[in-house]
C-alpha positions as CSV (number, residue, x, y, z in Angstrom):
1,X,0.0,0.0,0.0
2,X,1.3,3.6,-0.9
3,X,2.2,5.6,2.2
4,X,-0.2,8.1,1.4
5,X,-3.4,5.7,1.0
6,X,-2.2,4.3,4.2
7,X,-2.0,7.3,6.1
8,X,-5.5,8.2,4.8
9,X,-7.1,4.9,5.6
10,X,-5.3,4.9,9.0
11,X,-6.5,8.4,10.1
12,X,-10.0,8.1,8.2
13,X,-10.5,5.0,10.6
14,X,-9.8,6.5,13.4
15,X,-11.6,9.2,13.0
16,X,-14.9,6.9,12.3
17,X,-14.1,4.1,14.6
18,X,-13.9,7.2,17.4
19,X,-10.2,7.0,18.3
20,X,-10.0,11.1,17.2
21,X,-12.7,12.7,18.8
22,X,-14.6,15.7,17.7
23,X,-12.6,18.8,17.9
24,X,-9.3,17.1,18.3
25,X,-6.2,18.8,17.0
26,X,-4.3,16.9,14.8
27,X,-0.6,17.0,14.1
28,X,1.2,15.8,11.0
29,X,4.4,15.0,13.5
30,X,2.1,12.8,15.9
31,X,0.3,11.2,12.9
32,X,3.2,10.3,11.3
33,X,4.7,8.4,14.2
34,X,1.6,6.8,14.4
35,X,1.2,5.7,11.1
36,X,4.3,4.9,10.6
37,X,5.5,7.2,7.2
38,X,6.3,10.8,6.8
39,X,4.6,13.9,7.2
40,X,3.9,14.4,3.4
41,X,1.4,11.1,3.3
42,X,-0.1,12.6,6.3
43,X,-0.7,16.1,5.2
44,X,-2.0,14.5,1.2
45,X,-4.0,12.7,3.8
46,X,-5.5,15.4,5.5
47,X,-6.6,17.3,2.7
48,X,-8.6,14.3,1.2
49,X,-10.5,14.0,5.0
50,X,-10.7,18.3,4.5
51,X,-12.6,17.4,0.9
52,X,-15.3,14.7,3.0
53,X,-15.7,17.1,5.8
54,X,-14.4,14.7,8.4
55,X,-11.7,17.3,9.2
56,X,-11.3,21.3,8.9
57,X,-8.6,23.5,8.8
58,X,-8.0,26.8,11.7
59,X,-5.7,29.4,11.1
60,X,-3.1,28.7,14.0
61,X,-4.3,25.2,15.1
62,X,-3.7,23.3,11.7
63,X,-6.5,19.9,11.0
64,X,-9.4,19.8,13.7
65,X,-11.4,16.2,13.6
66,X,-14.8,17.5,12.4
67,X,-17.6,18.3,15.5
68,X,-21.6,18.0,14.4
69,X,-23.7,20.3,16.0
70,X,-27.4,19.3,16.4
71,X,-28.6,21.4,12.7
72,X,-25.3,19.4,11.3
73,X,-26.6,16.2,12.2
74,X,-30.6,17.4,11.1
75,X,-29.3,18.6,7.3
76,X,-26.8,15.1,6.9
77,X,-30.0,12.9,8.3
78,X,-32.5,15.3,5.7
79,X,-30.2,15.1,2.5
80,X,-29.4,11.1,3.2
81,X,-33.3,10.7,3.2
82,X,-33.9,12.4,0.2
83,X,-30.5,10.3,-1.6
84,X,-30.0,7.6,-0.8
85,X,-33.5,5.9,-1.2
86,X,-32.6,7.3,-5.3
87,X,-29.1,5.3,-4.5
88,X,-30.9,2.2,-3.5
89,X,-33.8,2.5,-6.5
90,X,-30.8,2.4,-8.9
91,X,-29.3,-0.5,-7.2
92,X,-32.6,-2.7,-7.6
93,X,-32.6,-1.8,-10.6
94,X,-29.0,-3.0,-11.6
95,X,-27.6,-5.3,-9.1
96,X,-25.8,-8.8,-9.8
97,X,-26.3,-12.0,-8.1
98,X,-22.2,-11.5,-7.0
99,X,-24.0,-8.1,-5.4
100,X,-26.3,-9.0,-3.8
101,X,-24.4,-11.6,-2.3
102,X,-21.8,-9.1,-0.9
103,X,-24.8,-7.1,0.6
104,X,-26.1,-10.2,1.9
105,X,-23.1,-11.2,3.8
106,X,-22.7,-7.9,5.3
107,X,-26.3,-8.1,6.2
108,X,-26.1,-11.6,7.7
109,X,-22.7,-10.1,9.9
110,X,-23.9,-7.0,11.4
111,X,-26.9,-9.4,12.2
112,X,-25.0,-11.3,14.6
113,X,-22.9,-8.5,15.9
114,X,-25.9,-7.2,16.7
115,X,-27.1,-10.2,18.6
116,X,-24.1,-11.0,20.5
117,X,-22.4,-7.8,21.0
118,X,-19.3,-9.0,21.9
119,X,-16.1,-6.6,22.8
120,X,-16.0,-3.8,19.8
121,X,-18.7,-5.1,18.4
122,X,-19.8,-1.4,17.3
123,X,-16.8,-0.9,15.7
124,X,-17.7,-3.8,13.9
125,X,-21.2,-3.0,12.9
126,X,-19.7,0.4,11.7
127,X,-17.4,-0.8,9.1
128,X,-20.2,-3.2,7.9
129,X,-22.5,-0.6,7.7
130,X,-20.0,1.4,6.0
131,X,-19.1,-1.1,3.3
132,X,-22.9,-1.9,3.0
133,X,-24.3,1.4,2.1
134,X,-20.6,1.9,0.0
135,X,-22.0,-0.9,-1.9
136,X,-25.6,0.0,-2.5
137,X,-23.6,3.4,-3.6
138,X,-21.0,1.7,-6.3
139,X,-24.2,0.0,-7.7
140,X,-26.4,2.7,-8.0
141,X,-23.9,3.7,-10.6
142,X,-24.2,7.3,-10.6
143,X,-20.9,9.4,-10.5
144,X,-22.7,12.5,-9.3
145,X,-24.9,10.7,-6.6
146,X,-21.7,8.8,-5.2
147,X,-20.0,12.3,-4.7
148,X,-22.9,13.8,-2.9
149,X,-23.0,11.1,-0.6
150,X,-19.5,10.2,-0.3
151,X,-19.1,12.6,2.8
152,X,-22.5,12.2,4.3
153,X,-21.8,8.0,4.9
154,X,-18.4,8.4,6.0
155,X,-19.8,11.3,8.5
156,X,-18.5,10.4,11.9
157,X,-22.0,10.8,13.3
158,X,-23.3,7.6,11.7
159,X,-20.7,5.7,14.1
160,X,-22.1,8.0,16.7
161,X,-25.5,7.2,16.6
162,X,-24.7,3.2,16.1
163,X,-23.3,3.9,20.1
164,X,-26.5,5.7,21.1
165,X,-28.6,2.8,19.8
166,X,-30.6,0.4,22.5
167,X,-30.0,-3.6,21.5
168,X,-33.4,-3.4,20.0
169,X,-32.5,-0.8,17.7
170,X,-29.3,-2.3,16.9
171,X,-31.7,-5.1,16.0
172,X,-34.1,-3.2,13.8
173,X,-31.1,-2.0,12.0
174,X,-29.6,-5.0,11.0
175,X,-33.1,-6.4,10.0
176,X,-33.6,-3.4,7.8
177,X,-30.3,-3.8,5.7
178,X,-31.5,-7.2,5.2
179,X,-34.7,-6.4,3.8
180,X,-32.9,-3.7,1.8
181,X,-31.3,-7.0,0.6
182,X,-34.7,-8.9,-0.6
183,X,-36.0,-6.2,-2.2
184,X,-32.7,-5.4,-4.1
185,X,-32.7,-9.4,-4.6
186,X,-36.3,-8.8,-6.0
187,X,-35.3,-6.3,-8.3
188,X,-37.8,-4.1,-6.7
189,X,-37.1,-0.5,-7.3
190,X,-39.6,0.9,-5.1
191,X,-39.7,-1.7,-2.4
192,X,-35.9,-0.6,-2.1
193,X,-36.6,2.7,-1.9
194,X,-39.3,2.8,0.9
195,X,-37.3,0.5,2.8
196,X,-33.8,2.8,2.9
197,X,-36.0,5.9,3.4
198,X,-37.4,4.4,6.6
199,X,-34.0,3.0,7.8
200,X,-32.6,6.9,7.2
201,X,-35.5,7.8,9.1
202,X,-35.3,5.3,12.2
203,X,-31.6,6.2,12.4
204,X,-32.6,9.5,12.7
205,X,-34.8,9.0,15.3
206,X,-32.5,6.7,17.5
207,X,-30.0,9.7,17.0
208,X,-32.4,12.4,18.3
209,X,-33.6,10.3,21.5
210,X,-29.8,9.6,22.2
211,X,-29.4,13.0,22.2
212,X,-32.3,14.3,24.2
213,X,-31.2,11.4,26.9
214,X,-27.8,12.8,26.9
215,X,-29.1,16.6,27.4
216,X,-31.6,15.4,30.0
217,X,-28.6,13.7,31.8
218,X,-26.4,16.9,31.9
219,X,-29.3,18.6,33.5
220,X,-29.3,16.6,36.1
C-alpha cells in the first residue's frame, strides 16, 4: 500500500471508529509516528478528509477532527433521506447476483454483531454498515450521486449514533439492511426505496432520543 493511502485509511478509521474525537487537534508529527510514514502522506492525507468534511482547517491550530452540531446532524440525516433511497432505486434496478451476495453477507454479519455484541462489536457493525451502504452506492452507478454522498456515509456521526442505539434498535437495523437486501434481490425499485427511506428515518430517530437522553442527563 502507498504511504499516502495508508495514512489516509489509518486516520479516516480513526476518525470513524472514534479514536480522534470531535474537535481534536491533529498533528502531522504525531500522525506520522503513528502511522508509521512521513509527514507528506499525512498532510496529502489530511486534505482528502478536509474534501469529505471529516476534518477542517483553523488558522493557527492546523486539522481539527470534524464536530456536528445538532442542525449538522438534522441537514446530513434530511439530504441522506432524500439520496440515498434514489441510491438504493438504482441498485434494484441494476444489481448482480455476486452483489447482492456481498450485501447479503454484510447483512447476515452486522446481524450477529448485533445479537451477540461482543467486545468492539460497534466498531464492527460500523465498518459493515460502512461497506454496505458503500456498496448499494458503487451499484447505483451514478458518478454525481456517489459524490454527494461520499461525505455524508463516511460522516463520523453515523458511528455515533450506532453507540446511542438500545440492542433493540441495533436489531431493527440489521433487519432493515436485510430487507434492503430482498428487495434489491427482488429487483424491486420501489420496495428498495421505501425501505432505505425508513431506515434513514429510524436512524434519525434513535440519533435524536440519544441526544435528548444525553441533554436530560447533563441537567441533572
Amino acid at each position: 500500500m502507498r504511504a499516502a493511502e495508508k495514512a489516509y485509511s489509518s486516520v479516516r478509521d480513526g476518525i470513524l471508529q472514534g479514536r480522534y474525537d470531535a474537535g481534536l487537534r491533529l498533528t502531522e508529527h504525531e500522525l506520522a509516528q503513528t502511522v508509521g510514514v512521513s509527514r507528506t502522506p499525512i498532510r496529502e492525507a489530511l486534505r482528502r478528509l478536509h474534501a469529505e468534511g471529516l476534518v477542517h482547517f483553523e488558522p493557527n491550530h492546523g486539522a481539527i477532527v470534524a464536530s456536528f452540531e445538532f442542525e449538522d446532524a438534522e441537514e446530513i440525516f434530511e439530504l441522506r433521506a432524500l439520496l440515498e433511497p434514489i441510491s438504493a432505486r438504482r441498485a434494484a434496478e441494476r444489481a448482480s447476483r455476486e452483489v447482492i451476495q456481498e450485501l447479503r453477507a454484510f447483512a447476515d454479519q452486522q446481524l450477529l454483531e448485533s445479537t451477540r455484541r461482543t467486545a468492539n462489536y460497534l466498531a464492527r457493525i460500523g465498518d459493515l454498515n460502512d461497506r454496505f451502504h458503500r456498496l448499494i452506492q458503487k451499484t447505483a452507478d451514478s458518478a454525481r450521486l456517489s459524490k454527494t454522498l461520499s461525505g455524508l456515509i463516511e460522516a463520523p456521526l453515523i458511528l455515533r449514533t450506532f453507540r446511542q442505539y438500545t440492542p433493540v434498535e441495533l436489531r431493527r437495523s440489521a433487519d432493515q439492511h436485510l430487507e434492503l437486501v430482498n428487495a434489491i434481490e427482488a429487483h424491486d425499485p420501489m420496495w428498495a426505496h421505501s425501505v432505505m427511506h425508513a431506515h434513514i428515518l429510524t436512524g434519525r430517530a434513535s440519533y435524536l432520543r440519544g441526544r435528548l437522553n444525553a441533554v436530560n442527563g447533563r441537567k441533572k
